[in-house]
N, C-alpha and C positions, 0 to 999 in steps of 0.2 A: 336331394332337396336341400334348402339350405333352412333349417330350423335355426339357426341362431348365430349370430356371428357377433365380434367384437368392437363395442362403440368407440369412439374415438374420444380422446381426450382431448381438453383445452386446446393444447399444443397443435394438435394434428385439426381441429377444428379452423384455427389461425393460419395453418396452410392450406387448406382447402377453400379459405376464402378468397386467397393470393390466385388459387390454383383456377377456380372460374373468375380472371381476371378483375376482382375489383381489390383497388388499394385503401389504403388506411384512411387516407385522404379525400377518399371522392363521398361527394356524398349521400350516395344510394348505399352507402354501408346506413344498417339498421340498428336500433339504438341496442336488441338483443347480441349481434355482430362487434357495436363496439365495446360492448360490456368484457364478449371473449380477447379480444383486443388489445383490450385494457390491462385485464387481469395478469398477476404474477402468478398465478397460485394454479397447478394444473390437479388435476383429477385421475384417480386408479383405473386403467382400463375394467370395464365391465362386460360379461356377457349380455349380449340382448336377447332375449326368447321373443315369442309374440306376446302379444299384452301388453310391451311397455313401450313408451311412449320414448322417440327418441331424435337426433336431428335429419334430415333430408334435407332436397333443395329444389323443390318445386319447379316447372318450367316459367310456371304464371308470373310468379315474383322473383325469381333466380335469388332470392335468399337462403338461408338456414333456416330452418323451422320446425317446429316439433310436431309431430305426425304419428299416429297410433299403427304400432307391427300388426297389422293385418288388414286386409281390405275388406270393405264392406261395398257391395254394388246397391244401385240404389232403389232394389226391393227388399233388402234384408230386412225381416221384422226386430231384429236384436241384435244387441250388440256381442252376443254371445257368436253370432254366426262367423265375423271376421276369424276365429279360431281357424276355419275350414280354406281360408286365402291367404296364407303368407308367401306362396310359391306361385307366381303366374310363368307357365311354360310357354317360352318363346314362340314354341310352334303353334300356338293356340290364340295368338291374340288375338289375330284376324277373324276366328272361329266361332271360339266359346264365347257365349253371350255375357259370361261373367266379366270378360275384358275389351269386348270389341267395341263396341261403344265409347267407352272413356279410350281407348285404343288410336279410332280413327276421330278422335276429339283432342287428342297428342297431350294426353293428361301424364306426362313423362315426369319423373323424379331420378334424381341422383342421391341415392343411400350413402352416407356418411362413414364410413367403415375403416379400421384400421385388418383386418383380416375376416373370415369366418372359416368357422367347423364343420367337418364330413367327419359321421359315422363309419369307418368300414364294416360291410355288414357282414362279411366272413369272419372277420375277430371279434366285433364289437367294441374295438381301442379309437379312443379320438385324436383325428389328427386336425391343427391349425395350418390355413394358408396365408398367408402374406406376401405384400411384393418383397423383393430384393429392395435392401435400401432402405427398408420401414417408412416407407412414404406414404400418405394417404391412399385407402383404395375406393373409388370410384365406384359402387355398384346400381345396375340399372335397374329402375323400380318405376311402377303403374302405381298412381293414384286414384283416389276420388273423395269427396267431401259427402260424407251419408249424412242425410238429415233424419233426426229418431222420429218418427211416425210419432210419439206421444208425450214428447217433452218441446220437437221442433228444434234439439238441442244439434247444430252442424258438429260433426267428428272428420276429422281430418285422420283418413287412411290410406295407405300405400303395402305392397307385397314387391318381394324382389323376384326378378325378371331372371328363369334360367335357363341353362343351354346345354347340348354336351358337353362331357366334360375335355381339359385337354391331357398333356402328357403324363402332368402330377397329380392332377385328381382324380385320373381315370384308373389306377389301383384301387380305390378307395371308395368310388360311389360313379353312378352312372349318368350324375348329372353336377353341375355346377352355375353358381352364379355369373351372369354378364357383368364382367367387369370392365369397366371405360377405360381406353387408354386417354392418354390425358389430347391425344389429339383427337380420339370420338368424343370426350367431357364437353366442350362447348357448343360441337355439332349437335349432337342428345340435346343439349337444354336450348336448343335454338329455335324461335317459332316457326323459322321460317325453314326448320328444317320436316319434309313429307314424312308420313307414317312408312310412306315403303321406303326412304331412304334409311331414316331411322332401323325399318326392318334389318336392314342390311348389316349394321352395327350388332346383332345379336348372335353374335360368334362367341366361341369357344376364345378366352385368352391366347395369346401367341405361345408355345412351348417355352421354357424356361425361363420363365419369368418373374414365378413363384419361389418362395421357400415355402417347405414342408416340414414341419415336427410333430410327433405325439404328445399328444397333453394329457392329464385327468378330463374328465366327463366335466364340461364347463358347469357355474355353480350358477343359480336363478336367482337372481337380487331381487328383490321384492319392491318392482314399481309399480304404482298405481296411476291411473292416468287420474291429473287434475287441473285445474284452470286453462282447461281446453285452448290448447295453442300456445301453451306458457310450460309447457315441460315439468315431468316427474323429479325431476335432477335441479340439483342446486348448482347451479352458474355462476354461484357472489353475484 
């Protein structure tokens, strides 16, 4: 499973906006887009856990946007529940009533990621994935907008989408995150692309494509989600 992985900085946010085709110039860039844009000044990679609040890229809007790590379907009586969804497994979309719905609805997102962590659960040592190259990583993630039964307050949530694993993860854990090659990136966030084509795209990475190192046990930054859809993190 993928409990947590590595947010993207400034930097790596400014390519990823290159990276789903839109320029500086056009301008369906968002005023939060050209804020990152703008900016000289990047930011420490951080661990994500669930619970905080971090960027994605919705199909609806193909922006960057801030989305709460865990999903909430839309009978959860609280928002304590998304705790139990940060992982929707590939095989199950179709299936589980938790995802099939917003599924065949193509409530698709693109997780913003510069790597994530697997546990091996034979040693208990953590190791980090990344591409070769430190390029933005692409990871495929399910949404949905939960509405609180008793505030009416909308929460924007997403879980990332996993698979077997491939050559380099599969010492390590027995499952891994979908990650977009940058020619499934615009395919995924396309409306016109079908839930079973889509399907199709939820493979195991291509073999060696990853770097692999041992880390410390990543460290829980303390975000809180606030001004719903305006991000935990300060952006300047």
């Amino acid at each position: 499973m993928c409990y947590n992985y590595e947010a993207l900085t400034r930097a790596g946010i400014k390519r990823s906006i290159r990276d789903i085709g839109k320029e500086e110039t056009m301008s369906s860039v968002t005023p939060f887009e050209k804020k990152i844009i703008s900016s000289e000044v990047d930011l420490e990679p951080w661990s994500v856990f669930p619970g905080a609040e971090v960027v994605v890229i919705p199909i609806e809007s193909q922006t960057h946007e801030f989305y709460f790590f865990g999903f909430l379907p839309s009978w959860a009586k609280e928002i304590r529940q998304s705790a139990l969804n940060f992982n929707a497994r590939a095989d199950s979309l179709n299936g589980k009533p938790t995802w099939k719905k917003v599924w065949l609805k193509k409530q698709r997102c693109v997780v913003c990621a510069t790597g994530f962590y697997e546990k091996d659960r034979a040693t208990g040592k953590n190791y980090f994935f990344k591409h070769q190259g430190n390029k933005p990583m692409n990871i495929a993630g399910i949404y949905n907008h939960w509405a609180d039964p008793e505030t009416g307050e909308i929460i924007k949530t997403f879980a990332i989408i996993t698979t077997e694993p491939n050559k380099e993860v599969k010492p390590f854990h027995d499952r891994m995150p979908v990650v977009l090659t940058e020619e499934k990136l615009k395919r995924w966030l396309d409306v016109n692309t079908t839930s079973v084509e889509a399907d199709a795209m939820l493979v195991p990475l291509e073999d060696n494509m990853l770097e692999v190192r041992e880390m410390p046990a990543p460290v829980k930054k303390k975000t809180v989600r606030k001004n719903n859809g305006q991000g935990s993190l300060d952006f300047g």
